[in-house]
C-alpha positions as CSV (number, residue, x, y, z in Angstrom):
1,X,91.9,211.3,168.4
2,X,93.5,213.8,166.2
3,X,92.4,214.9,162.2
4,X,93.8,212.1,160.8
5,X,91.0,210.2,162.3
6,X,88.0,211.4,160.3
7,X,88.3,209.7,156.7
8,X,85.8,212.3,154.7
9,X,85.9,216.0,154.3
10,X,89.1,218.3,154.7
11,X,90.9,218.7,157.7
12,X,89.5,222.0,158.9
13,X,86.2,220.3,159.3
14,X,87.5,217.3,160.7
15,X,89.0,219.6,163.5
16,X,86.0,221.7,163.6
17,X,84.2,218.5,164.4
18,X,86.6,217.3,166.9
19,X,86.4,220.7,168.7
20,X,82.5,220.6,169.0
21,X,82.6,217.2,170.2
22,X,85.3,218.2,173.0
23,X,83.1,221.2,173.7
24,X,79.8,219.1,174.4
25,X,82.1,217.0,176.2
26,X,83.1,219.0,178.6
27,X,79.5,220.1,179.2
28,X,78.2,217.3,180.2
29,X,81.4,217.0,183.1
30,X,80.2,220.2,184.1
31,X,76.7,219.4,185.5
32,X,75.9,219.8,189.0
33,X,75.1,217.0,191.2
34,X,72.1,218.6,192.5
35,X,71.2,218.7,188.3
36,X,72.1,215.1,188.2
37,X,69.7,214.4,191.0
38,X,67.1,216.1,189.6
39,X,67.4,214.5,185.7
40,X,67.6,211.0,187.8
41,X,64.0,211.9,189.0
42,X,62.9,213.1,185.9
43,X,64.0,209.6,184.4
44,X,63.0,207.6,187.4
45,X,59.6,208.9,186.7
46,X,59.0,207.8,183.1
47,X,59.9,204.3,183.8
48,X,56.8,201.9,183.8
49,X,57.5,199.6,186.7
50,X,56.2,196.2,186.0
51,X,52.9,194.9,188.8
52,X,53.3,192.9,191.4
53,X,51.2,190.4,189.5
54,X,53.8,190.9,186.8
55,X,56.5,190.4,189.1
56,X,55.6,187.3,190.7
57,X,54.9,185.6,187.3
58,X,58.3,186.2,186.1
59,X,60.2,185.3,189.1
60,X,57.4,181.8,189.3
61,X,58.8,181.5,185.5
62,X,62.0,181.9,185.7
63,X,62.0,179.3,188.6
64,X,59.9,177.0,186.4
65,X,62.6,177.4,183.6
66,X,65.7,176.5,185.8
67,X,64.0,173.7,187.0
68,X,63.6,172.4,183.8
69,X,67.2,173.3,182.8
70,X,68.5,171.6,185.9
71,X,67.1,168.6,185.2
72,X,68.0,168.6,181.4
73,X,71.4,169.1,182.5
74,X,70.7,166.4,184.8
75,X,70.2,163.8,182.2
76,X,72.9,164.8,179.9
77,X,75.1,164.3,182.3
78,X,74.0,161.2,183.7
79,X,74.3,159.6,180.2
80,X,77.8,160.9,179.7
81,X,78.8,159.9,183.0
82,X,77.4,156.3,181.8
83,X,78.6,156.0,178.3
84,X,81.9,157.1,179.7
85,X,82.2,154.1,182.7
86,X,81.0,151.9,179.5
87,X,83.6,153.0,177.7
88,X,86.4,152.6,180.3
89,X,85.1,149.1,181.3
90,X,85.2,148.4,177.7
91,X,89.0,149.3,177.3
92,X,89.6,147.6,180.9
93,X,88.6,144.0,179.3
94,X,90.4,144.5,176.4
Protein backbone atom coordinates (compact mmCIF):
# COMPACT_ATOMS: atom_id res chain seq x y z
CA UNK A 1 0.00 0.00 0.00
CA UNK A 2 1.69 3.14 -1.05
CA UNK A 3 0.03 7.07 -1.65
CA UNK A 4 -1.25 6.17 -4.80
CA UNK A 5 -3.75 4.09 -2.93
CA UNK A 6 -5.94 6.76 -1.22
CA UNK A 7 -8.13 8.47 -4.01
CA UNK A 8 -9.08 11.88 -2.00
CA UNK A 9 -6.95 14.47 -0.34
CA UNK A 10 -3.22 15.23 -1.30
CA UNK A 11 -0.55 13.04 -1.02
CA UNK A 12 1.01 14.30 2.31
CA UNK A 13 -2.11 13.31 3.96
CA UNK A 14 -2.44 10.17 2.29
CA UNK A 15 1.03 9.26 3.70
CA UNK A 16 0.29 10.82 6.94
CA UNK A 17 -2.55 8.43 6.98
CA UNK A 18 -0.64 5.50 5.99
CA UNK A 19 1.99 6.23 8.64
CA UNK A 20 -0.62 6.27 11.54
CA UNK A 21 -2.14 3.23 10.37
CA UNK A 22 1.46 1.46 10.30
CA UNK A 23 2.01 2.96 13.73
CA UNK A 24 -1.28 1.47 15.42
CA UNK A 25 -0.18 -1.49 13.63
CA UNK A 26 2.60 -2.14 15.07
CA UNK A 27 1.07 -1.59 18.48
CA UNK A 28 -1.05 -3.97 18.54
CA UNK A 29 2.04 -6.72 17.56
CA UNK A 30 3.60 -5.35 20.46
CA UNK A 31 1.24 -6.57 23.24
CA UNK A 32 2.28 -8.98 25.76
CA UNK A 33 1.02 -12.33 26.04
CA UNK A 34 0.40 -12.09 29.60
CA UNK A 35 -1.90 -8.69 28.26
CA UNK A 36 -3.41 -10.89 25.78
CA UNK A 37 -4.48 -13.27 28.50
CA UNK A 38 -5.74 -10.88 30.59
CA UNK A 39 -8.06 -8.89 27.64
CA UNK A 40 -9.19 -12.70 26.74
CA UNK A 41 -10.66 -12.73 30.38
CA UNK A 42 -11.95 -9.46 30.27
CA UNK A 43 -13.90 -10.60 26.94
CA UNK A 44 -14.60 -14.06 28.17
CA UNK A 45 -16.45 -12.41 30.98
CA UNK A 46 -18.92 -10.22 29.04
CA UNK A 47 -20.16 -13.12 27.03
CA UNK A 48 -23.78 -14.26 28.02
CA UNK A 49 -23.48 -18.03 27.91
CA UNK A 50 -26.70 -19.46 26.83
CA UNK A 51 -28.61 -22.09 29.87
CA UNK A 52 -28.52 -25.46 29.86
CA UNK A 53 -32.22 -25.32 29.18
CA UNK A 54 -31.22 -23.22 26.25
CA UNK A 55 -28.74 -25.57 25.22
CA UNK A 56 -30.62 -28.62 25.08
CA UNK A 57 -33.49 -27.00 23.13
CA UNK A 58 -31.25 -26.02 20.34
CA UNK A 59 -29.26 -29.07 20.08
CA UNK A 60 -33.28 -31.14 20.40
CA UNK A 61 -34.01 -28.54 17.43
CA UNK A 62 -31.48 -28.85 15.43
CA UNK A 63 -31.87 -32.69 15.51
CA UNK A 64 -35.58 -32.18 14.87
CA UNK A 65 -34.61 -30.04 11.64
CA UNK A 66 -32.08 -32.60 10.16
CA UNK A 67 -34.51 -35.17 10.54
CA UNK A 68 -36.83 -33.47 8.66
CA UNK A 69 -34.23 -32.42 5.98
CA UNK A 70 -33.06 -36.00 5.74
CA UNK A 71 -36.18 -37.19 4.96
CA UNK A 72 -37.06 -34.38 2.43
CA UNK A 73 -34.00 -35.30 0.76
CA UNK A 74 -35.12 -38.66 1.05
CA UNK A 75 -38.13 -38.27 -1.08
CA UNK A 76 -36.56 -36.17 -3.73
CA UNK A 77 -34.38 -38.48 -4.36
CA UNK A 78 -36.44 -41.36 -4.39
CA UNK A 79 -38.60 -39.71 -7.09
CA UNK A 80 -35.63 -38.86 -9.27
CA UNK A 81 -34.17 -42.13 -8.84
CA UNK A 82 -37.81 -43.33 -10.17
CA UNK A 83 -38.57 -40.95 -12.94
CA UNK A 84 -35.08 -41.73 -14.04
CA UNK A 85 -35.46 -45.90 -14.22
CA UNK A 86 -38.96 -44.67 -16.04
CA UNK A 87 -37.14 -42.86 -18.28
CA UNK A 88 -34.45 -45.39 -19.23
CA UNK A 89 -37.00 -48.26 -19.50
CA UNK A 90 -38.83 -45.94 -21.65
CA UNK A 91 -35.80 -45.47 -24.18
CA UNK A 92 -35.04 -49.32 -23.64
CA UNK A 93 -38.54 -50.21 -25.49
CA UNK A 94 -38.14 -47.92 -27.98
Amino acid sequence: MDCTDFPEGNGQQAHARLAADQSRISEVAKTSPSEFIRQVRAETAKVVWPTRRETVMTAVMVVIMTSLLAIFFLGVDTFFDTLVKFLLSLAQKG
